[in-house]
KEGUDO-286588 format. One line per 2 residues: number of its first residue (from 1); for each residue x, y, z of N, C-alpha, C, O. Coordinates in steps of 0.02 Angstrom, whole numbers, plus 50000, padded with zeros to 5 digits. Atoms other than C-alpha are relative to their C-alpha. Last residue first. Example, Ala and Ser with C-alpha at 12.3 -4.5 7.8 and 13.67 -1.06 7.14 Angstrom:
// KEGUDO-286588
2) 49958/49941/49997/50684/49947/50357/49961/50055/50037/49986/50110/50045  50045/49941/50000/50615/49775/50390/50045/50060/50000/50097/50059/50033
END
This chain:
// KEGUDO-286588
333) 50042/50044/50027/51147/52997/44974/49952/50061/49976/49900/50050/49944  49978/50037/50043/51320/53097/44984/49927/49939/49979/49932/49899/49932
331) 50004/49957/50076/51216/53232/45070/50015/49948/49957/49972/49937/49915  50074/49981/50029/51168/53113/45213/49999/50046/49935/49953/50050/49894
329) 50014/50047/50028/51355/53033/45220/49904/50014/49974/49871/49988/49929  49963/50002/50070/51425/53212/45235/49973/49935/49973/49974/49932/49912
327) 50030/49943/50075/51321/53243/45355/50007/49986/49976/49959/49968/49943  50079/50010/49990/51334/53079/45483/49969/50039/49935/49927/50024/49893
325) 50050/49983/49937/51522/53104/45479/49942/49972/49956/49945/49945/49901  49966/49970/49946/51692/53012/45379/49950/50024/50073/49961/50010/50132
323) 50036/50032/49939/51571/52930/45249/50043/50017/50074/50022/49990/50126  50096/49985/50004/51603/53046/45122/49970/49966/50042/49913/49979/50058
321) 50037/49926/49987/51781/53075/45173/49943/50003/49993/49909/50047/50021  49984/50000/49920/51832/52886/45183/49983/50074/49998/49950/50081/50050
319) 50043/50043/49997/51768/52889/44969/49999/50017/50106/49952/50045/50134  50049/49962/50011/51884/53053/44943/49936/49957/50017/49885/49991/50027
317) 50046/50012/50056/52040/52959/44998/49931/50038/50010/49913/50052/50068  50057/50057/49997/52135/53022/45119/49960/50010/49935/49944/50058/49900
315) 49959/50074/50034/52307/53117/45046/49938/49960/50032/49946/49903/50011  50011/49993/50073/52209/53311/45047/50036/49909/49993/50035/49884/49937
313) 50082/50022/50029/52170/53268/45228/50004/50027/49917/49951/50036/49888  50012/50083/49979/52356/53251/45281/49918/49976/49959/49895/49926/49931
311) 49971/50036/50040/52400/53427/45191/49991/49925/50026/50016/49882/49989  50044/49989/50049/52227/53516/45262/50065/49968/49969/50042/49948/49915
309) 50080/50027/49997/52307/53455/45439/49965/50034/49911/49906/50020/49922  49974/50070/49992/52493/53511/45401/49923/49959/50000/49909/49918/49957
307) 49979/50028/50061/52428/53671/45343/50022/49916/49999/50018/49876/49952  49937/49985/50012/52340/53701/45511/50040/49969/49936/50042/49908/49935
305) 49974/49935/50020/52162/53745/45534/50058/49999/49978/50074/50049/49944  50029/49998/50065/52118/53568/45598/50000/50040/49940/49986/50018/49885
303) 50072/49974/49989/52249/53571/45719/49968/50012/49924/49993/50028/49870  50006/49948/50032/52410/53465/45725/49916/50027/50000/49869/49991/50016
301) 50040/50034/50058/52447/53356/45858/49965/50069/49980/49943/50115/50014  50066/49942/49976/52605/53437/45943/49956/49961/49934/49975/49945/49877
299) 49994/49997/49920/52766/53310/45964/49927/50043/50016/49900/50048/50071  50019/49941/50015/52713/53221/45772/50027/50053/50085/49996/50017/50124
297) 49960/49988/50008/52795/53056/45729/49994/50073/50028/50045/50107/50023  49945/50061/50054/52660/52942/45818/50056/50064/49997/50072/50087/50052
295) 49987/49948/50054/52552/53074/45931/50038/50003/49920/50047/50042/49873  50032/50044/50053/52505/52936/46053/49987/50048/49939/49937/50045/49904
293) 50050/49936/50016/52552/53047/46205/49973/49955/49945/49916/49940/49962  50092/49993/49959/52615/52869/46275/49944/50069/49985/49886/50075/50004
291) 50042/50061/50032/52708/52836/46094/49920/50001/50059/49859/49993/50055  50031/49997/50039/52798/52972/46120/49938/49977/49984/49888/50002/49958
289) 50031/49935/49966/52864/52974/46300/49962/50006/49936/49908/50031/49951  50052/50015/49939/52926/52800/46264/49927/50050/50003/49867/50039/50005
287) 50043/50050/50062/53022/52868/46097/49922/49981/50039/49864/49991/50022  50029/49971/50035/53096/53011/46209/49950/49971/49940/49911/49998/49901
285) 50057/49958/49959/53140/52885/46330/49946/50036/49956/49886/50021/49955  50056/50065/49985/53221/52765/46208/49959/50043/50042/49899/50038/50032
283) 50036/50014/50098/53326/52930/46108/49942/49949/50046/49884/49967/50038  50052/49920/50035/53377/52991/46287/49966/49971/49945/49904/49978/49942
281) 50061/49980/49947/53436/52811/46342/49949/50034/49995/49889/50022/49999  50045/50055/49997/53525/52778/46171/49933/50022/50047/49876/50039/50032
279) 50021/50004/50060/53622/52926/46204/49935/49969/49980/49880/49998/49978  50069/49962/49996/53654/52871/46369/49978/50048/49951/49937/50086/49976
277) 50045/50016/49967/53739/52737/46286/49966/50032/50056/49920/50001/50082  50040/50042/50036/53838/52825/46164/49940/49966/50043/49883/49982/50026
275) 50022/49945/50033/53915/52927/46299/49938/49960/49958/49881/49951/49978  50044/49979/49950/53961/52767/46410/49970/50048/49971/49913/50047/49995
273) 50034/50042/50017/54046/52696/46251/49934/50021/50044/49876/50013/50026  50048/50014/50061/54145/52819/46216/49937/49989/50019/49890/50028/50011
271) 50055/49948/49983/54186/52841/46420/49973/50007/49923/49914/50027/49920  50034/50022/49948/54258/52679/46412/49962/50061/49998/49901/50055/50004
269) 50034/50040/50021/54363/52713/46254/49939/49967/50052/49905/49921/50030  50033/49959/50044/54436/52853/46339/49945/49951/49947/49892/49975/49926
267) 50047/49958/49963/54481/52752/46495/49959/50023/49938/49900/50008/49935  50060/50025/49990/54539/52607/46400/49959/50044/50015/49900/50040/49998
265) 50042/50012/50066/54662/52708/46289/49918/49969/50026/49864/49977/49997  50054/49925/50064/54723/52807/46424/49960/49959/49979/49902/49959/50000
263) 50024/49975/49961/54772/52649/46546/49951/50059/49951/49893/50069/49936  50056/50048/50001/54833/52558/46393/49945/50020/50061/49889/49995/50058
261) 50004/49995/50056/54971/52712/46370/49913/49966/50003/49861/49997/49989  50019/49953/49977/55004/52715/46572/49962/50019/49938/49918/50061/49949
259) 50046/50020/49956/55042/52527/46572/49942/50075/50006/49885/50072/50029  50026/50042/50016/55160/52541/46424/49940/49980/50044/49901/49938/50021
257) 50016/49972/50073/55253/52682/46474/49945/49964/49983/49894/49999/49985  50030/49926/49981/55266/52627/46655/49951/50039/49934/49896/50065/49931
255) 50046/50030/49969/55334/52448/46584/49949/50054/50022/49890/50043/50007  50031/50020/50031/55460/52545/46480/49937/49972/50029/49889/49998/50000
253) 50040/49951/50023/55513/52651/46609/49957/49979/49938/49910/50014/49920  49981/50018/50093/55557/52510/46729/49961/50049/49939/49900/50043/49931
251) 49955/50015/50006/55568/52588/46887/50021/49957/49946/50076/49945/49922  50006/50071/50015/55456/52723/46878/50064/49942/50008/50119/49970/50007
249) 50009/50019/49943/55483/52910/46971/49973/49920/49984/49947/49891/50031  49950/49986/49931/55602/52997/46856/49966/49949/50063/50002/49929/50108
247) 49922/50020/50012/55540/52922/46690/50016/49997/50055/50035/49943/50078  50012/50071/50014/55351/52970/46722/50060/49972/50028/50064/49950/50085
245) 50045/49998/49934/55389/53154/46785/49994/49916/50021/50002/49889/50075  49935/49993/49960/55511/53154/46624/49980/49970/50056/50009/49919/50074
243) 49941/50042/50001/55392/53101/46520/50046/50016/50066/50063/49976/50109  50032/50052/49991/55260/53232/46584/50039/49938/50012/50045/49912/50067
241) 49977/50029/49909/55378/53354/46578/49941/49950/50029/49935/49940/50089  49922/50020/49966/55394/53301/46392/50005/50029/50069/50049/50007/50105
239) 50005/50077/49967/55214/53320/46342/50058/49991/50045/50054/49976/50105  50060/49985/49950/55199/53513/46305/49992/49924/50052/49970/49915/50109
237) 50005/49952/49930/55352/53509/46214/49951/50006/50049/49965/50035/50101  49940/50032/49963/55307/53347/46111/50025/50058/50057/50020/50047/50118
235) 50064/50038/49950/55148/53435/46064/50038/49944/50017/50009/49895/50039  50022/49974/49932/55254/53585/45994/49962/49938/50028/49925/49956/50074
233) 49949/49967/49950/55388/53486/45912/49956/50029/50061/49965/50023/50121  49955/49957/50017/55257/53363/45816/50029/50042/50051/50003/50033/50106
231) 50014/49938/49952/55127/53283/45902/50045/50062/49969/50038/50122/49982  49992/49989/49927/55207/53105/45851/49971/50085/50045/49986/50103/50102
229) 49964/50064/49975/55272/53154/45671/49980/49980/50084/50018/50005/50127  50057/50049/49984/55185/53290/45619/49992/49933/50049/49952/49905/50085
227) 50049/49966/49983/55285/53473/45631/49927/49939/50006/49872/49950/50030  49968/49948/49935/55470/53392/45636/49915/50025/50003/49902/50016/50063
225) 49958/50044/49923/55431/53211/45542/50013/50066/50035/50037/50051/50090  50035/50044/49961/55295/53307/45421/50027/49963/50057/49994/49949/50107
223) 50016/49974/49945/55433/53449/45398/49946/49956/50017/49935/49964/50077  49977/49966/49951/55543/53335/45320/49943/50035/50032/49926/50003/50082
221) 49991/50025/49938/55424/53235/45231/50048/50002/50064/50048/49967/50115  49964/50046/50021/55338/53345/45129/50041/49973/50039/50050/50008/50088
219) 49920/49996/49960/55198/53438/45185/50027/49946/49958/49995/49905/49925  49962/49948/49995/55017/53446/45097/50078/50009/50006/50110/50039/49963
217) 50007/49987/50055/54948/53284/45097/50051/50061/49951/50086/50057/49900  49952/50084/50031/54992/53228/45259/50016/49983/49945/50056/49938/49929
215) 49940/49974/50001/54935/53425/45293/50058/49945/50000/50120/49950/50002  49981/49986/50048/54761/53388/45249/50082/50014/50004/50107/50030/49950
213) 49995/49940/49964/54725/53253/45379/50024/50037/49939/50054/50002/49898  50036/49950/50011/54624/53117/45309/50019/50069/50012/49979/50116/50006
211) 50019/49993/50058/54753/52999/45261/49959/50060/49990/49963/50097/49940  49942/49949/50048/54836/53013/45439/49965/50039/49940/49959/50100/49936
209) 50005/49959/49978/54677/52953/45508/50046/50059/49954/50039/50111/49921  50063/49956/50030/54676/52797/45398/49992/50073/50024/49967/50107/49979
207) 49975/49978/50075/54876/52790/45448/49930/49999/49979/49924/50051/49946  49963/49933/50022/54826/52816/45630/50015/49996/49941/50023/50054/49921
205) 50040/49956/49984/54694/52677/45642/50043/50066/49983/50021/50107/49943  50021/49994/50053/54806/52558/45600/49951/50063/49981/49944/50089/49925
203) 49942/49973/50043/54923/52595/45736/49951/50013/49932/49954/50065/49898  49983/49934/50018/54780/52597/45823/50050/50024/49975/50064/50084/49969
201) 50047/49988/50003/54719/52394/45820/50016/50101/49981/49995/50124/49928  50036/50020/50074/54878/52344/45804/49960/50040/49999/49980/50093/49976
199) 50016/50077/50030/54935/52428/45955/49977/49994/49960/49944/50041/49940  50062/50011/50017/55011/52589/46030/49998/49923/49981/50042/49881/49990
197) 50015/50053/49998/55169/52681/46106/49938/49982/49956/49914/50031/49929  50031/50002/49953/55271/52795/46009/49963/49940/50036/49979/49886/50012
195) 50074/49994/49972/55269/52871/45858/49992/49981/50077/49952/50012/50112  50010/49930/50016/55478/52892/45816/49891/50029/49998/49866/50084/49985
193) 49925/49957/50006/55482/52713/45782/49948/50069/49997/49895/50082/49969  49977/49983/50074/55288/52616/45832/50073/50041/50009/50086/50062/50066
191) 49990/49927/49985/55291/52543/46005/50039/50003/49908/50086/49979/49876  49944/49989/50057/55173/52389/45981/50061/50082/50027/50040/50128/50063
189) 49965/49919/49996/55055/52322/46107/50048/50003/49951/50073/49951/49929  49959/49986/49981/54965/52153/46029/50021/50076/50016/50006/50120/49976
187) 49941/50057/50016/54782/52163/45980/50071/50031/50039/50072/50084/50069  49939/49948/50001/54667/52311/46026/50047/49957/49947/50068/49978/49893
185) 49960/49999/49970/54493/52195/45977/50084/50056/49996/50105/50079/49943  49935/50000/50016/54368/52271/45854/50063/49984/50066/50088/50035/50089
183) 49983/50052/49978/54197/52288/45932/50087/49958/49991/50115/49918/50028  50038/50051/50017/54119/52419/45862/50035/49928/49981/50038/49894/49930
181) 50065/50003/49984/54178/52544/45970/49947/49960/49976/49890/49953/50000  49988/50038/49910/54366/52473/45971/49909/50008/50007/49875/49962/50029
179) 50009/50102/50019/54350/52500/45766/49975/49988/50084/49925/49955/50100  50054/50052/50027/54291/52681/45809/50005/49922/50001/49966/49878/50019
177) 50059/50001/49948/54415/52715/45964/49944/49989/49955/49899/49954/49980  50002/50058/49942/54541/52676/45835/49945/49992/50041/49912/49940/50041
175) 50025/50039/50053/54492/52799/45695/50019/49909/50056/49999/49851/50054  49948/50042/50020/54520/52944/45813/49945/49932/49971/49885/49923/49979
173) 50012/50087/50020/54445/53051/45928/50030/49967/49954/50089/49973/49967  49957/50058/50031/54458/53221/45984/50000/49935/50008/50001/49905/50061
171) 49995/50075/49970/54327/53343/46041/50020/49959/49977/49979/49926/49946  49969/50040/50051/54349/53541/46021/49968/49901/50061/49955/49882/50118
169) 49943/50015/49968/54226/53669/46107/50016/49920/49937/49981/49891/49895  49962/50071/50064/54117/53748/45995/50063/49977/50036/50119/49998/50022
167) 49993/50052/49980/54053/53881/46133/50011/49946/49958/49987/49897/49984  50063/50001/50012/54068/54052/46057/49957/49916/50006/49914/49898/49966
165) 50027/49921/49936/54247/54090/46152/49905/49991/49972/49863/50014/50011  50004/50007/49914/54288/53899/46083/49979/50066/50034/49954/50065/50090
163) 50050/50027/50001/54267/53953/45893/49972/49963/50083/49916/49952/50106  50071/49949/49960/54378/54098/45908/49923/49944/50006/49868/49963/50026
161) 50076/50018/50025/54517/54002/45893/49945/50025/50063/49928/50027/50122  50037/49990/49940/54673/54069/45826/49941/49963/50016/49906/49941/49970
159) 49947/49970/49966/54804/54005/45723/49971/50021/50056/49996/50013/50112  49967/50028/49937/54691/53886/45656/50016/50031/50054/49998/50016/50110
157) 49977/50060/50021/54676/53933/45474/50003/49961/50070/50030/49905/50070  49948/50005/50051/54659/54117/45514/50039/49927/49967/50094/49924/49939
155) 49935/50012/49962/54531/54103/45650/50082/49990/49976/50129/49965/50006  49999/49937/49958/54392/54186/45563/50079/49998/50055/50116/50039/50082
153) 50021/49951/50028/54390/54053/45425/50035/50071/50050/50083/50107/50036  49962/50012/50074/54490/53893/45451/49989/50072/49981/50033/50101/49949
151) 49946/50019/49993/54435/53920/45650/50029/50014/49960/50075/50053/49972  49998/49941/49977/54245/53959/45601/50091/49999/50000/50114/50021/49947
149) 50021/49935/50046/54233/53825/45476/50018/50070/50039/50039/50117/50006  49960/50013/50040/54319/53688/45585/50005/50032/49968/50062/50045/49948
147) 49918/49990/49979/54228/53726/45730/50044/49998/49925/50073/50052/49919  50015/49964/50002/54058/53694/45625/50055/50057/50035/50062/50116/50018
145) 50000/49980/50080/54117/53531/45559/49996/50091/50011/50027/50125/49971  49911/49997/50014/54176/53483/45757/50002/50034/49920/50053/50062/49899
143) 49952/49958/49968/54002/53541/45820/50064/50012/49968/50093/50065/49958  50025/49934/50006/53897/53447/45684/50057/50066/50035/50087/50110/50004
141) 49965/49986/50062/54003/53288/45716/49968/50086/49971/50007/50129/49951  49912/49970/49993/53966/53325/45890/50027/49991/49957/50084/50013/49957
139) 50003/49924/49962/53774/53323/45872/50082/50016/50011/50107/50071/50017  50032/49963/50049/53767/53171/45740/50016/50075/50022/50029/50122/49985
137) 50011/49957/49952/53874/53043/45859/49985/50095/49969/50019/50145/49981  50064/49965/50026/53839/52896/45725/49982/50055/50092/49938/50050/50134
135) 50022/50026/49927/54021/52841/45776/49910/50008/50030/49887/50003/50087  50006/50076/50024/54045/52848/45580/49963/49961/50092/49930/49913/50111
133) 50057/50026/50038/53976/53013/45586/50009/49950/49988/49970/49922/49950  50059/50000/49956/54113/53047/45741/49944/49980/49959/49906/49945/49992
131) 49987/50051/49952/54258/52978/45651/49927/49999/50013/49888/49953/50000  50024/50058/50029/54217/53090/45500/49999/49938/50060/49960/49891/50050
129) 50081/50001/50039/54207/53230/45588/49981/49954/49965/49921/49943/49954  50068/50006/49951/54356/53201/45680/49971/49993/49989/49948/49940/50009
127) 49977/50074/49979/54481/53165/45525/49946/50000/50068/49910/49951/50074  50029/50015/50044/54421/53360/45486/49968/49906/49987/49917/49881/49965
125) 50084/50003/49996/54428/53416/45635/49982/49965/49943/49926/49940/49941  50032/50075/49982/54637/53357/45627/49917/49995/49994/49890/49941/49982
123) 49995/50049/50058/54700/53517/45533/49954/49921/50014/49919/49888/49975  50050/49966/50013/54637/53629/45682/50002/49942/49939/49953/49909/49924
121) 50083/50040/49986/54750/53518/45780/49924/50030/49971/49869/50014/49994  49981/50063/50028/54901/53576/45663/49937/49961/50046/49902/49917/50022
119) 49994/50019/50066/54848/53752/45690/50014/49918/49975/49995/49902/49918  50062/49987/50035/54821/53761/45861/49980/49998/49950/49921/49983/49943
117) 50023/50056/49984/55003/53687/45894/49906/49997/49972/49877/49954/49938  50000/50079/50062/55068/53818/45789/49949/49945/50016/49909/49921/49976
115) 50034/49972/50073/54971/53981/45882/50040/49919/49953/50009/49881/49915  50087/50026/50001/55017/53891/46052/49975/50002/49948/49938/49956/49932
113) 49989/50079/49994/55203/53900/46002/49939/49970/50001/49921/49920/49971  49983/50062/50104/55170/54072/45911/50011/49924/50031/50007/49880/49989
111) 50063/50001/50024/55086/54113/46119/50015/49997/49908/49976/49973/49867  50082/50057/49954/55218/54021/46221/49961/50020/49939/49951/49975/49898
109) 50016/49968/49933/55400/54136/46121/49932/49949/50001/49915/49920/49949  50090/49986/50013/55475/54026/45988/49986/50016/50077/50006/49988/50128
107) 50017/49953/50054/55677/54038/46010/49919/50015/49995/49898/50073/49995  49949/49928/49995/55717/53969/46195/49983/50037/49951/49969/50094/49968
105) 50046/49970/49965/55553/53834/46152/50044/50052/50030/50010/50097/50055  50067/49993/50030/55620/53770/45984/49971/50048/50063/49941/50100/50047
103) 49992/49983/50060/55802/53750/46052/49926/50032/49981/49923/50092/49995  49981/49969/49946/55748/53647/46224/50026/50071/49925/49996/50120/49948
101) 50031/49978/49957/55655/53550/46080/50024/50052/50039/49992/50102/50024  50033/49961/50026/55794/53545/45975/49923/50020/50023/49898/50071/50000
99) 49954/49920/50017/55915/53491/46109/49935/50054/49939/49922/50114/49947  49975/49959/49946/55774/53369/46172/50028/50061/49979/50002/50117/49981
97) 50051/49978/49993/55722/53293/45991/50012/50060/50069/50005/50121/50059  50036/49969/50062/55884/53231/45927/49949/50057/50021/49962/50115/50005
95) 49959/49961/50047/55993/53158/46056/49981/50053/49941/50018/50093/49912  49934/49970/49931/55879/53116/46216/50058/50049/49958/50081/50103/49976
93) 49996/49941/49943/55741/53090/46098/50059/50034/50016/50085/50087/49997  50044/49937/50052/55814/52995/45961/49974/50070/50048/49994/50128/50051
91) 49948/49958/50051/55882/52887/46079/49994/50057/49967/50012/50113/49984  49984/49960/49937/55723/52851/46192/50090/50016/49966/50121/50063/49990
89) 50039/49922/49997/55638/52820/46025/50031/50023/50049/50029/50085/50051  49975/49969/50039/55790/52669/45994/49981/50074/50002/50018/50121/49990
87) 49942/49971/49993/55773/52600/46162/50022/50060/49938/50056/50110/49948  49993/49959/49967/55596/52585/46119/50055/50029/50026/50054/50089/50041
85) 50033/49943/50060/55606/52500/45937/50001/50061/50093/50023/50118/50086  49955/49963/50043/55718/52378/46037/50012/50073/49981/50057/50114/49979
83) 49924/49946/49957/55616/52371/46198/50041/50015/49942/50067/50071/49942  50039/49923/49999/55462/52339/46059/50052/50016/50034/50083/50065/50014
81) 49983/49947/50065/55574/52199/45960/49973/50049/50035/49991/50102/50008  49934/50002/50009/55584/52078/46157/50018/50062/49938/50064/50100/49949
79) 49950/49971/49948/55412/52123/46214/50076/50020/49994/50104/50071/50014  49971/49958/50058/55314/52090/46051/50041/50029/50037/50075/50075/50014
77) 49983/50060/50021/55178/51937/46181/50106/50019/49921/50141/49979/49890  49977/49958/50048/55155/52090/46293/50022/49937/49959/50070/49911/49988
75) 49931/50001/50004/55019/52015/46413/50050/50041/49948/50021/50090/49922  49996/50105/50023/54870/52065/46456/50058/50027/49974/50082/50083/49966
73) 49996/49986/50050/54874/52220/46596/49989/49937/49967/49980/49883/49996  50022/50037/49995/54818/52245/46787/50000/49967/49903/49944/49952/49882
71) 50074/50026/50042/54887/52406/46783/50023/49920/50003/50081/49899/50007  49982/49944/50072/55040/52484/46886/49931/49996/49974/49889/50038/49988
69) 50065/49975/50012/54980/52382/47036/50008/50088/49952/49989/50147/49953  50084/50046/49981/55081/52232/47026/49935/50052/49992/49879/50040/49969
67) 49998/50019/50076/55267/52329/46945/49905/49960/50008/49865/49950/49962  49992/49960/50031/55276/52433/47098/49942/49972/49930/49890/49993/49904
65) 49957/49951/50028/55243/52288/47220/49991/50072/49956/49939/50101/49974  49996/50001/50067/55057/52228/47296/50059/50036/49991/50055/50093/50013
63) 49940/50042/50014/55052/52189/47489/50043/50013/49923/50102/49999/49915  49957/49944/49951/54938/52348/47524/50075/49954/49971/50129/49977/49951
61) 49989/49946/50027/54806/52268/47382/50075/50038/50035/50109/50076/50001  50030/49931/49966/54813/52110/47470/50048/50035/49958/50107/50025/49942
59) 49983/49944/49946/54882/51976/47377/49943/50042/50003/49895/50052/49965  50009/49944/50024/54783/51841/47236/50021/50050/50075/49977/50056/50117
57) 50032/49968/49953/54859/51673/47246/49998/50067/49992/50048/50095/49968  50067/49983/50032/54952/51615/47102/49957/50026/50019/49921/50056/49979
55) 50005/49943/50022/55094/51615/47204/49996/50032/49957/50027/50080/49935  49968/50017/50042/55033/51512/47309/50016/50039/49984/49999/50090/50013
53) 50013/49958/50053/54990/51526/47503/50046/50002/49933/50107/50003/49942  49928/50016/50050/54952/51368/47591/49985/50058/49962/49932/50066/49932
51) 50029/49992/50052/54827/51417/47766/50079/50016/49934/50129/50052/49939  49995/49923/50011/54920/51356/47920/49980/49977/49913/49993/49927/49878
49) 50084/49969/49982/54866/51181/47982/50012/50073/49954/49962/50092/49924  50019/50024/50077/55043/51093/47871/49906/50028/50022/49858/50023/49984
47) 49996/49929/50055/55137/51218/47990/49951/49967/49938/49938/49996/49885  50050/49921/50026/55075/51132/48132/50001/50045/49948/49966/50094/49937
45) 50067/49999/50008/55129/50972/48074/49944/50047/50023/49886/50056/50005  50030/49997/50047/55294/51018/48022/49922/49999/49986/49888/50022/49940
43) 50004/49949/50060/55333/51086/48167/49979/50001/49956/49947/50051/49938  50032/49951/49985/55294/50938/48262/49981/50062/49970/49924/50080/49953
41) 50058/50037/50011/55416/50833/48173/49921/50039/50014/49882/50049/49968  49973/49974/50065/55566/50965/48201/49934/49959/49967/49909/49988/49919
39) 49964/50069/50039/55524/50918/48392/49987/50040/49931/49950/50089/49932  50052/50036/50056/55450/51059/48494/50058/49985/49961/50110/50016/49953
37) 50000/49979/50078/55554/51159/48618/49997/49946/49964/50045/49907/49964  50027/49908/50027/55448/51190/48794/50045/49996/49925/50025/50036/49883
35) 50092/49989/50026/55450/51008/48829/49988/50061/49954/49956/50073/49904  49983/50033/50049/55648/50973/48855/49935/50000/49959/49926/49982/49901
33) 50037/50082/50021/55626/51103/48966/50021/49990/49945/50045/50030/49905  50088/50019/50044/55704/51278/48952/50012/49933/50010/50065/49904/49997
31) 50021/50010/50089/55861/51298/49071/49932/49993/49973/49883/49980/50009  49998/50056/50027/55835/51396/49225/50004/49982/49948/49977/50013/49902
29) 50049/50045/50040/55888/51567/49241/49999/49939/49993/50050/49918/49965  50010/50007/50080/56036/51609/49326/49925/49954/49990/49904/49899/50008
27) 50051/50056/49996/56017/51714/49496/50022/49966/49916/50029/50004/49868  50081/49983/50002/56115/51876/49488/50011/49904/49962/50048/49873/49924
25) 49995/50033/50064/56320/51848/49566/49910/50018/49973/49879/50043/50020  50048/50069/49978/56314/51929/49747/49987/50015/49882/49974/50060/49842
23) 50063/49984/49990/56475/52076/49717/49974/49940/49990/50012/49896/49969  50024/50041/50075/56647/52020/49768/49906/50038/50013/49874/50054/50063
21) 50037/50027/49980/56731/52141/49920/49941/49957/49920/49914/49990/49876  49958/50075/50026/56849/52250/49860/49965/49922/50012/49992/49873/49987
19) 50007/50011/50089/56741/52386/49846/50039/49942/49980/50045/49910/49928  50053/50018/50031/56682/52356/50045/49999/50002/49915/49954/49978/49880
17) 50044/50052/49996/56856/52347/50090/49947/49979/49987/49942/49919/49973  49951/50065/50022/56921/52482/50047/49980/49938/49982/49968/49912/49927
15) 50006/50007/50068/56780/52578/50102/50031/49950/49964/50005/49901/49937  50061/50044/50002/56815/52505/50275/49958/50034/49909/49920/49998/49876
13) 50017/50064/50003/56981/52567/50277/49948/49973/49970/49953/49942/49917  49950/50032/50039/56976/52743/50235/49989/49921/49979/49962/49896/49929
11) 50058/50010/50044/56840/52752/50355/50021/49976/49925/49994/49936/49887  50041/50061/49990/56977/52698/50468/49937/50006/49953/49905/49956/49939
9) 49964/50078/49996/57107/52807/50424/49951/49935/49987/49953/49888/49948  50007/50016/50049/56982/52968/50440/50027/49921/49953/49996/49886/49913
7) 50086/50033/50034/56928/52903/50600/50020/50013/49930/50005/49966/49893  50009/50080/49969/57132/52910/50658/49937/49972/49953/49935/49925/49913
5) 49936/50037/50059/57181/53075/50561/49972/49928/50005/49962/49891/49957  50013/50001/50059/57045/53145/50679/50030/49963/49927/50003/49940/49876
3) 50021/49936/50044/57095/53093/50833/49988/50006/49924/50005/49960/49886  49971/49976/50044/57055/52962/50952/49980/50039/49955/49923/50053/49936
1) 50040/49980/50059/56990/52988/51107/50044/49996/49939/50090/50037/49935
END
C-alpha cells in the first residue's frame, strides 16, 4: 500500500502536468469573401439612391442648433456698426450703470424705487393717448386720459396709483406699433447708444414719443440720461436679471439680444392688430344686428309720445301730414 506522502506526490504530479499542458487554440474565423466587401464603384452607386441633402434643405425641428431656432429672423444687413454700438452699451453697463445700479438699489428702499418708476410711466399716458386716438382705439384712449387724471391728481403726480385699485388699468404703446399698424415696414435692426436694441422704423418712433413726454421737456440732460435714458435707473433695475438670465445662458449675446427684441416687437404688434380686428367684428355685428331690427340709427324705435317722435314729426313737411291718414285728408278737403 502506498503511503500517504506517496498519493500526495503523485497528485502533485499530475496537476503539474495538466497546467503545463498547452490549452486547444479557439477556432479562427474564416476570412470575409471577396463578395461580402463591395467595390469603391458600388458604393458610389448606392449612395447616389440615397435621398441628396443640401444645405438649403429645411432640418427637423430636433436637428436645429442654438443659433437655428432662436427666431426665424431677416437678416441684419448693420451687423458689423451695431456689434460696435453694442460692445460699447455692454461697456457702459458693466462700468457705469451696474455699480450705480447695485448703488441705487442698496440706498433706495423697493417701495420709493416703485414710487419713481410709477412716476416716470405716469409721464408716458400722455404719449399713449395720443397713440391710441391715432390707433382709432376710442375706449382705451378714454381709459389711459382718465388714468392719467386720477394718478396726476389723487396719486400725487404718479407716485401712487390709485387709478388701478378702481379699474383703469395701464396700457402701453408707442408711436412704432402705430406706423407698423398702418403698414409701415420695421426696416434694418439698429442698436441705438445707451437705448438699446431697435429699428428704423422705432427708433423713430421714440423721438416723436419722446416729444410728447413732459419730462423731455422738463429735465435737463443729466438727469434725462440717469432717470430717462432707456427706462432710466429704476426700469434698468427691474430688467437686469433678465439680462443677465439672457447673457448667462446664450451663446452669442448679441444674436440672443437681437432675436429676443424682434420676438417682443412682433408679438405685441400681432396682438395690435388682433384687438383691432375683433373690434371691427363687434362694430360689423352690431351694424348687422341693426339693420335686421330695421331701426336705422335708433336701438329702441321711438314712441309716438316721446320727444324724439314729436321732434322727427315737427321736420316732415306739413303737405305729407295732410295726406299722411284717411282723416286728415277728409278734413284737408
Amino acid at each position: 500500500m502506498p503511503s500517504h506522502r506517496s498519493l500526495l506526490a503523485l497528485r502533485a504530479l499530475l496537476a503539474a502536468i495538466l497546467l503545463a499542458a498547452p490549452l486547444p487554440a479557439p477556432a479562427a474565423e474564416p476570412p470575409p469573401s471577396a463578395e461580402a466587401a463591395p467595390a469603391p464603384d458600388q458604393l458610389l452607386e448606392d449612395a447616389s439612391d440615397l435621398p441628396h441633402i443640401s444645405a438649403e434643405a429645411p432640418l427637423d425641428d430636433d436637428l436645429l442648433l442654438e443659433e437655428d431656432w432662436l427666431y426665424e429672423e431677416a437678416p441684419d444687413p448693420l451687423e458689423g456698426p451695431n456689434r460696435a454700438v453694442f460692445f460699447f452699451n455692454e461697456s457702459v453697463y458693466k462700468w457705469l450703470l451696474d455699480p450705480v445700479a447695485d448703488a441705487y438699489g442698496f440706498i433706495v428702499p423697493d417701495p420709493v424705487r416703485d414710487s419713481v418708476r410709477r412716476f416716470f410711466l405716469n409721464l408716458r399716458e400722455p404719449a399713449n393717448f395720443v397713440n391710441e386716438m391715432i390707433q382709432l382705439r376710442g375706449g382705451r384712449a378714454g381709459a389711459t386720459g382718465a388714468r392719467f387724471l386720477v394718478n396726476s391728481t389723487v396719486g400725487l403726480g404718479g407716485l401712487f396709483d390709485p387709478a388701478s385699485r378702481i379699474g383703469l388699468e395701464r396700457y402701453a404703446t408707442d408711436f412704432g406699433q402705430t406706423l407698423a399698424l398702418y403698414g409701415v415696414p420695421d426696416g434694418p435692426y439698429l442698436v441705438v447708444p445707451l437705448m438699446g436694441p431697435a429699428n428704423l422704423r422705432d427708433a423713430f418712433g421714440n423721438v416723436v414719443d419722446a416729444l410728447m413726454r413732459p419730462d423731455v421737456w422738463l429735465l435737463t440732460t443729466g438727469p434725462q440720461l440717469v432717470f430717462v435714458t432707456g427706462d432710466g435707473l429704476s426700469g434698468y433695475a427691474s430688467s437686469r436679471l433678465h439680462l443677465e438670465e439672457l447673457r448667462a445662458s446664450s451663446f452669442d449675446f448679441y444674436v440672443a439680444l437681437r432675436s429676443a427684441y424682434r420676438m417682443d416687437r412682433d408679438a405685441q404688434i400681432a396682438e395690435l392688430r388682433s384687438e383691432l380686428e375683433e373690434l371691427r367684428q363687434v362694430a360689423a355685428e352690431r351694424a348687422a344686428r341693426r339693420d335686421e331690427l330695421n331701426l336705422g340709427p335708433y336701438r329702441v324705435a321711438p314712441r309716438r309720445s316721446s320727444p324724439r317722435w314729436r321732434l322727427l314729426a315737427s321736420r316732415i313737411p306739413r303737405a305729407s301730414l295732410a295726406t299722411s291718414s284717411p282723416t286728415d285728408a277728409a278734413q284737408a278737403r
